[in-house]
C-alpha positions as CSV (number, residue, x, y, z in Angstrom):
1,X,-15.0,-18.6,-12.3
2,X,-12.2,-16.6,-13.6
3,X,-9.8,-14.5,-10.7
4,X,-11.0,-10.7,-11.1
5,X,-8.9,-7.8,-10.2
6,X,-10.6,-4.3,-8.9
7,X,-8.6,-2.3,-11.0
8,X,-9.9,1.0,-9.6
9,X,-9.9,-0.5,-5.7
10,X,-5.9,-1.2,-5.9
11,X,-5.3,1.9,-7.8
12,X,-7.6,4.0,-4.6
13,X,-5.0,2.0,-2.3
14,X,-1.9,3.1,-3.8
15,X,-2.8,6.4,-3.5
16,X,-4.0,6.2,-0.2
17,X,-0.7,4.1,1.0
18,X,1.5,6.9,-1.0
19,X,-0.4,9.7,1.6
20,X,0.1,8.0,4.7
21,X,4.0,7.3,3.4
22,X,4.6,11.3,2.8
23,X,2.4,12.3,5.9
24,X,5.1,9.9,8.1
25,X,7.9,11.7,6.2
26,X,9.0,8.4,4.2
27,X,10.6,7.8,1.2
28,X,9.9,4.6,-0.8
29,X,12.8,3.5,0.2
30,X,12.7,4.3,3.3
31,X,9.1,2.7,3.9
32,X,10.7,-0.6,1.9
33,X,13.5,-1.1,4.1
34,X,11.5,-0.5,7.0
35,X,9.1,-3.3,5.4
36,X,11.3,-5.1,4.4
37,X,9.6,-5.3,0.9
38,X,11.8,-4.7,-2.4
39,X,11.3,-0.8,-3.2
40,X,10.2,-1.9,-6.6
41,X,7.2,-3.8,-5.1
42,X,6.3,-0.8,-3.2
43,X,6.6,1.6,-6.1
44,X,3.8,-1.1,-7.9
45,X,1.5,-0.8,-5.0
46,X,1.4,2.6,-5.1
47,X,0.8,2.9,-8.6
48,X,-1.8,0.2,-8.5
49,X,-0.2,-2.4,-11.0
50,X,-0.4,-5.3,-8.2
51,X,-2.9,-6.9,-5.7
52,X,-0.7,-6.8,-2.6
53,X,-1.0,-9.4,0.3
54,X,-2.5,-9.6,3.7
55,X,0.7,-10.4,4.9
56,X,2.6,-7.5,3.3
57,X,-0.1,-4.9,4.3
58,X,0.4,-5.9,8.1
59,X,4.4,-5.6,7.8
60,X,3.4,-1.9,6.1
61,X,1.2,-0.8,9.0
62,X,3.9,-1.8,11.6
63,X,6.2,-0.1,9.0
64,X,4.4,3.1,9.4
65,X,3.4,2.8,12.8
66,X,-0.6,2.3,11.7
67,X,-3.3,0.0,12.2
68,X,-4.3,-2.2,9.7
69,X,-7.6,-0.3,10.0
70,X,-6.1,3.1,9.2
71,X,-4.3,1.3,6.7
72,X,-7.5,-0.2,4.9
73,X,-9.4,2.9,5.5
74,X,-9.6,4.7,2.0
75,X,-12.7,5.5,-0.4
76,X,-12.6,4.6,-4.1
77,X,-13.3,7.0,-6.8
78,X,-16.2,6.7,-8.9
């Protein structure tokens, strides 16, 4: 069994992740540096390109002062 991404799922995420990150008032690099997380690697997320981590989606909610839940709480397009 081959290692499938959810192209559309990652994609619904960066969007989602770009919201909360202009609702808080952050720039990427802001957000980043509050992360600690290379800005490039944030710009991927939100554009979708990469699978992110557990571990860096719990340093992004602290980063932005969220739950994980809130965090994880977006709807994919069909």
């Amino acid at each position: 069994m081959g290692y499938t991404r959810h192209i559309e799922g990652m994609k619904a995420f960066g969007k989602h992740l770009r919201s909360l990150r202009l609702a808080k008032g952050l720039s990427q690099e802001q957000l980043a540096w509050k992360a600690d997380i290379e800005l490039s690697q944030i710009s991927r997320i939100e554009r979708g390109i990469i699978n992110t981590s557990l571990s860096q989606l719990l340093v992004i909610a602290a980063a932005l002062e969220i739950p994980l839940k809130e965090l994880c709480d977006f709807e994919i397009d069909s």
